[in-house]
N, C-alpha and C positions, 0 to 999 in steps of 0.2 A: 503494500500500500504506500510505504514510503516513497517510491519510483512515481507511482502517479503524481500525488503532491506536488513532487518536486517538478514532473514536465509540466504542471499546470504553471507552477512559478516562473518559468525561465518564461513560458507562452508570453505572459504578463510583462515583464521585465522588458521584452524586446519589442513592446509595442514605442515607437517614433514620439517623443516629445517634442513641444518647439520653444524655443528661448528668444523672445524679443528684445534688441537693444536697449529699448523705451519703451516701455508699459507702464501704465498707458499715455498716449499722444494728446494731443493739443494742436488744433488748428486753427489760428486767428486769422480772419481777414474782416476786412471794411466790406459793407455792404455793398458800397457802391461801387468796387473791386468786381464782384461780381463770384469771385470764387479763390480759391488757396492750396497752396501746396505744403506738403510736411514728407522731409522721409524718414525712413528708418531699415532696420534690416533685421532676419532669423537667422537662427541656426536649427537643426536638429540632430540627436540623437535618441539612438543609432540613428547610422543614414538610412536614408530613404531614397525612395525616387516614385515621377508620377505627381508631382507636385500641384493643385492650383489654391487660389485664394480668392475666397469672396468679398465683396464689403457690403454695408448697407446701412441708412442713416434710419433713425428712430423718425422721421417726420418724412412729409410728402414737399415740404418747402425746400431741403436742401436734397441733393446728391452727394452719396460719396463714393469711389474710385481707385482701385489699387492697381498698378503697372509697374511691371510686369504680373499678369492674373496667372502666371504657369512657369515652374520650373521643370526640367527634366530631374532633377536631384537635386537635394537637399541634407547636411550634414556640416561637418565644423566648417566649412567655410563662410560667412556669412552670406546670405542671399538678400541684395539691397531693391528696396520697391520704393517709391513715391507714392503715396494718400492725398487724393484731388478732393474735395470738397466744393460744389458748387451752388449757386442758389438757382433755386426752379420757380421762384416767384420774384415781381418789382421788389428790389433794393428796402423799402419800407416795409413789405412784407416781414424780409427773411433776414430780418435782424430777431437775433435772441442765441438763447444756449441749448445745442443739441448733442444728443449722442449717438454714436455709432458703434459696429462692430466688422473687425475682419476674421475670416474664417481660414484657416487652413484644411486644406480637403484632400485625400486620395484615395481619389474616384473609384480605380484598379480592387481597393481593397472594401468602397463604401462606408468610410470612416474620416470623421473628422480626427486631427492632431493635436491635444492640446497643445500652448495655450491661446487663447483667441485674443487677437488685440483690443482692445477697449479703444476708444476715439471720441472726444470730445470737440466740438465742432463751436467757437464763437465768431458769432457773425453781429460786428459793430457796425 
């Protein structure tokens, strides 16, 4: 019985973490800007590959945007993306403080990676 245990553990072990430089982000821009950039970058362990990433803002007023949305691999070397945040309504609208998230996904296996980036979105 101890054999089974143990393959369940290493099973677990070897599932893909992801480590963000900055967690969580911060995106400021002027309204009237119209939209902002922020980067940052991952790593994981163990490596992986099959890589993509989602974003998506908590409101219908702003966009938010990650590029590159896909890597072929992913592990200690950092993997650098840029977060777009835009506004989808007049300038007066889409002033306020919103939140976001980006996801890491592989697709291949139908599992997201923790950790998800958190995104904070102000629009002066």
């Amino acid at each position: 019985m101890v054999g089974a245990y143990a393959a369940v553990g290493f099973a677990v072990s070897s599932t893909p973490k992801a480590t963000w430089a900055v967690n969580p982000v911060t995106i400021t821009f002027p309204a009237t800007a119209g939209m902002g950039t922020k980067g940052d970058s991952f790593t994981c362990s163990p490596n992986t590959s099959g890589i993509t990433l989602t974003a998506k803002a908590s409101t219908s007023k702003v966009s938010l945007s990650i590029a590159p949305s896909s890597f072929a691999s992913c592990g200690s070397t950092p993997n650098a993306v840029t977060l777009t945040a835009s506004c989808l309504v007049p300038a007066a609208q889409c002033r306020g403080t919103y939140s976001g998230l980006v996801q890491i996904r592989q697709p291949a296996n139908y599992r997201n990676i923790p950790a998800n980036l958190g995104v904070t979105i102000v629009v002066t």
